[in-house]
C-alpha positions in Angstrom: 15.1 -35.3 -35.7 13.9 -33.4 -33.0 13.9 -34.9 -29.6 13.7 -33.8 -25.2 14.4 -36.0 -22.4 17.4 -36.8 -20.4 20.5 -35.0 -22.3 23.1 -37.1 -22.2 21.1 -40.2 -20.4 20.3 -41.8 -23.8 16.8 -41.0 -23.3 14.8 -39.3 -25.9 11.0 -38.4 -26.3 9.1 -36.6 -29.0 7.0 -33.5 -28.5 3.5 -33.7 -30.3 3.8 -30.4 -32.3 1.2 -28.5 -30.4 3.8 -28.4 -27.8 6.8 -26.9 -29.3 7.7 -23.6 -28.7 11.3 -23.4 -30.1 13.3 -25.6 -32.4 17.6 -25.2 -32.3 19.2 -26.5 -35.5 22.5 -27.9 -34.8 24.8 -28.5 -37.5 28.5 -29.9 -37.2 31.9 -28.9 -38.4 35.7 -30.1 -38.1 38.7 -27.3 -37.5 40.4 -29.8 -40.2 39.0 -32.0 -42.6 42.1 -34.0 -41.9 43.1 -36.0 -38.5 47.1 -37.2 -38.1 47.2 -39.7 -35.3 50.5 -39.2 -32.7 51.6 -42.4 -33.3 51.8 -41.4 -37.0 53.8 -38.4 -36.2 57.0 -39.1 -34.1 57.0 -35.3 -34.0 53.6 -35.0 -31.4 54.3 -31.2 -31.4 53.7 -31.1 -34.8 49.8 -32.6 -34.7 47.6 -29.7 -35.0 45.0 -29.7 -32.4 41.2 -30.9 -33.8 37.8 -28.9 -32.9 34.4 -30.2 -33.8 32.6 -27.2 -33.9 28.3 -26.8 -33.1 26.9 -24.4 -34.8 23.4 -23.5 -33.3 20.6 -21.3 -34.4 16.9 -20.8 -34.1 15.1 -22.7 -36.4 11.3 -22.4 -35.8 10.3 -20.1 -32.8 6.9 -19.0 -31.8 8.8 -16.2 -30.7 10.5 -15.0 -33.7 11.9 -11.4 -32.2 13.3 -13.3 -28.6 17.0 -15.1 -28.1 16.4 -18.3 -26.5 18.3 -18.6 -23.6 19.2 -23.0 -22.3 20.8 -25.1 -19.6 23.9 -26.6 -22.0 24.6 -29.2 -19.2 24.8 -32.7 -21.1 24.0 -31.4 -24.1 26.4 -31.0 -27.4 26.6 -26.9 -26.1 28.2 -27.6 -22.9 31.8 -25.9 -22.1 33.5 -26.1 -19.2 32.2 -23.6 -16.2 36.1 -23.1 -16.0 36.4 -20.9 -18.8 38.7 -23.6 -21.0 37.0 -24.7 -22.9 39.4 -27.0 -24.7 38.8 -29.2 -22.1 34.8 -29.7 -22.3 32.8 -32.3 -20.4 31.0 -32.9 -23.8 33.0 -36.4 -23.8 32.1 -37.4 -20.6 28.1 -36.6 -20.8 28.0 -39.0 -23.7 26.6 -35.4 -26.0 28.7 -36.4 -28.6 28.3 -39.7 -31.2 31.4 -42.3 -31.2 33.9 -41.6 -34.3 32.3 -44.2 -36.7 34.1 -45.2 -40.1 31.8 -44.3 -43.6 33.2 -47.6 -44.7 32.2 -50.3 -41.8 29.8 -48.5 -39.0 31.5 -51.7 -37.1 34.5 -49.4 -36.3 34.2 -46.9 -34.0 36.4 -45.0 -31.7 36.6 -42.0 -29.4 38.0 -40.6 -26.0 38.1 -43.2 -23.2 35.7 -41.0 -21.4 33.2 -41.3 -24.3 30.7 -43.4 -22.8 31.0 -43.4 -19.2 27.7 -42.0 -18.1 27.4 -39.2 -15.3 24.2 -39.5 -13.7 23.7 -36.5 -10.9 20.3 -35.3 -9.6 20.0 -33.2 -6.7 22.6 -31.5 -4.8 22.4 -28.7 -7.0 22.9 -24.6 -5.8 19.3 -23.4 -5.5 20.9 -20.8 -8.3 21.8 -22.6 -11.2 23.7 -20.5 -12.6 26.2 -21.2 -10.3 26.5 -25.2 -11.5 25.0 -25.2 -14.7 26.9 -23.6 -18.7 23.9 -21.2 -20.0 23.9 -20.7 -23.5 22.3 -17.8 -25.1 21.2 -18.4 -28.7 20.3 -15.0 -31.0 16.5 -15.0 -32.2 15.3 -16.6 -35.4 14.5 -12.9 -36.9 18.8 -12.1 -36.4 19.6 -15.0 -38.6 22.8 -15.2 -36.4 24.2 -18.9 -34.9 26.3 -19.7 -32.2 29.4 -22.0 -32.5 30.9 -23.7 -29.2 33.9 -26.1 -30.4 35.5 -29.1 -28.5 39.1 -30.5 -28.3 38.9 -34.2 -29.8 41.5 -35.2 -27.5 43.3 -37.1 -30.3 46.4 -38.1 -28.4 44.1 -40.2 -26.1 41.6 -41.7 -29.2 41.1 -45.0 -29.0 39.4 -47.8 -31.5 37.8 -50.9 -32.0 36.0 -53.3 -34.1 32.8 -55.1 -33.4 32.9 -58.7 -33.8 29.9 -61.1 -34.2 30.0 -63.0 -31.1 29.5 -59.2 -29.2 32.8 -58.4 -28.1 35.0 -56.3 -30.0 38.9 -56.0 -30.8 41.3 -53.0 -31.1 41.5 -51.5 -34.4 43.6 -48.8 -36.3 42.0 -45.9 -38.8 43.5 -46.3 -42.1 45.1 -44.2 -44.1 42.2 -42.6 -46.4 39.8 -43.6 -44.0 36.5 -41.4 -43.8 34.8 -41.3 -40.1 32.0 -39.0 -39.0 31.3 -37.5 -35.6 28.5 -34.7 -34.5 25.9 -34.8 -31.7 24.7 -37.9 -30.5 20.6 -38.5 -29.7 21.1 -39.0 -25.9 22.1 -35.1 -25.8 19.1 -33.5 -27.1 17.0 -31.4 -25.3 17.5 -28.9 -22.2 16.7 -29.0 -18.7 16.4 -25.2 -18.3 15.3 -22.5 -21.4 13.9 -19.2 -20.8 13.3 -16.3 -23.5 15.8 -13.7 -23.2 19.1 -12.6 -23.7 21.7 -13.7 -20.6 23.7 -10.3 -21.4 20.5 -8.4 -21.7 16.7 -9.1 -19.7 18.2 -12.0 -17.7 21.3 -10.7 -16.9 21.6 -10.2 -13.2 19.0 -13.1 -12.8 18.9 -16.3 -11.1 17.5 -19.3 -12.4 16.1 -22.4 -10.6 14.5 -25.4 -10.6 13.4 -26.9 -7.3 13.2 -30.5 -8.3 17.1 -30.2 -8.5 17.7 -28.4 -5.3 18.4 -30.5 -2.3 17.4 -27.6 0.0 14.4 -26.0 1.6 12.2 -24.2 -0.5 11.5 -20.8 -0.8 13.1 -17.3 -2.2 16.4 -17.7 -0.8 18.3 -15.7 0.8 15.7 -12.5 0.4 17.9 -10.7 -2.1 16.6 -8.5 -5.0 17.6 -10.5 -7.7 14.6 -12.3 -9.2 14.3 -15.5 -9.4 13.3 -17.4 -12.6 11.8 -20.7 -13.3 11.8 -22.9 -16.8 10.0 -21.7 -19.3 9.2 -25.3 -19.9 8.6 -27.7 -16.5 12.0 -29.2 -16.7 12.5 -27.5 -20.2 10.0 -29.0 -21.5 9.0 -27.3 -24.9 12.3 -26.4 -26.4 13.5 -29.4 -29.5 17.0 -29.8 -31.1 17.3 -30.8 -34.4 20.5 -32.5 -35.6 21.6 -31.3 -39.3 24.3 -33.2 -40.1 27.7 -35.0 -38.8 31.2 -33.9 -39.3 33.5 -36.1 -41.6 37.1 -36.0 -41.3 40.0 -38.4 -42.8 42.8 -40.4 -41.0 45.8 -39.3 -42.8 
């Protein structure tokens, strides 16, 4: 599925084909294949920490030869400007899916801040580099892939059941229990893409995007670094393609 829009706002549209310039292939992994609950452990030193990992690589380019460089805000590439990156916003941008069980997709379960949207526009540094995770991914011609990985925070998981009337109860994985996870629809896409490398032709560059900057327009502050727009109004032109989910059991 390939998709652009609002990452992380639930909205997706579809680029007519003519319009496509790159496609990113994003294909999902667990650390474990296994997930033991705290409360299952009275030991909760011993629960191994659990990544979903992204792998991401260039899947159609018009470009072949050129690294694709993308805003990973609210999208399932985004780490924390921080540096940790066991703690990633991904939860709270909504760019992952709920944990849903193989058996009954009427289970489902996840951090509590899965699903409490962040809407901000404006207010933004005229640079965005300065507010904004860039992600370089290698060209199609390297064959290489990037992975970024996220804690599942599962000391905090929580779960329910749907019921017919709407509402829904608490529920408990069971032992055995198969659920799946990966990037969800509402993160596709990119606000920001460029061709280029951000440790090579882009490094030292600053990129912006005047519909997100709050202040006056115009060059800046007059420096030498050059400025860089989209290559894509609002990165428009640049699809994500989800592979697969990642399936793990409750043990």
């Amino acid at each position: 599925m390939s998709g652009r829009g609002l990452p992380g706002g639930g909205l997706v549209r579809h680029h007519k084909p003519e319009d496509i310039k790159v496609t990113l292939n994003l294909r999902t992994t667990a650390s474990s294949p296994t997930i033991t609950l705290p409360n299952a452990n009275p030991d909760a030193s011993a629960v191994q920490d659990t990544y979903i990992q992204i792998h991401a690589s260039v899947k159609s380019s018009t470009h072949p030869a050129l690294a694709v460089t993308l805003s990973s805000w609210r999208t399932p590439l985004e780490r924390s400007l921080s540096g940790d990156h066991t703690s990633s916003p991904v939860w709270l941008h909504s760019a992952l899916t709920y944990l849903r069980s193989t058996s009954n997709p009427d289970r489902y379960g996840g951090p509590p801040e899965l699903g409490y949207k962040v809407h901000r526009r404006g207010g933004f540094a005229r640079n965005l580099r300065e507010d904004w995770d860039f992600i370089t991914i290698p060209s199609l011609e390297s064959g290489q892939e990037v992975v970024v990985q996220h804690r599942l925070p599962v000391e905090k998981l929580q779960f329910w059941q749907k019921r017919d009337d709407g509402y829904r109860d608490s529920a408990t994985p069971e032992r055995g229990e198969k659920w799946t996870l990966g990037p969800s629809e509402g993160g596709l896409g990119t606000f920001w893409w460029r061709w280029g490398d951000l440790e090579g032709d882009l490094k030292g560059k600053r990129f912006r995007n005047d519909e997100w900057y709050d202040g006056e327009k115009g060059d800046g502050d007059g420096e030498a670094a050059e400025w860089l727009e989209s290559e894509g109004e609002n990165g428009f032109g640049l699809c994500m393609e989800i592979e697969n989910q990642a399936e793990v059991t409750f043990v």
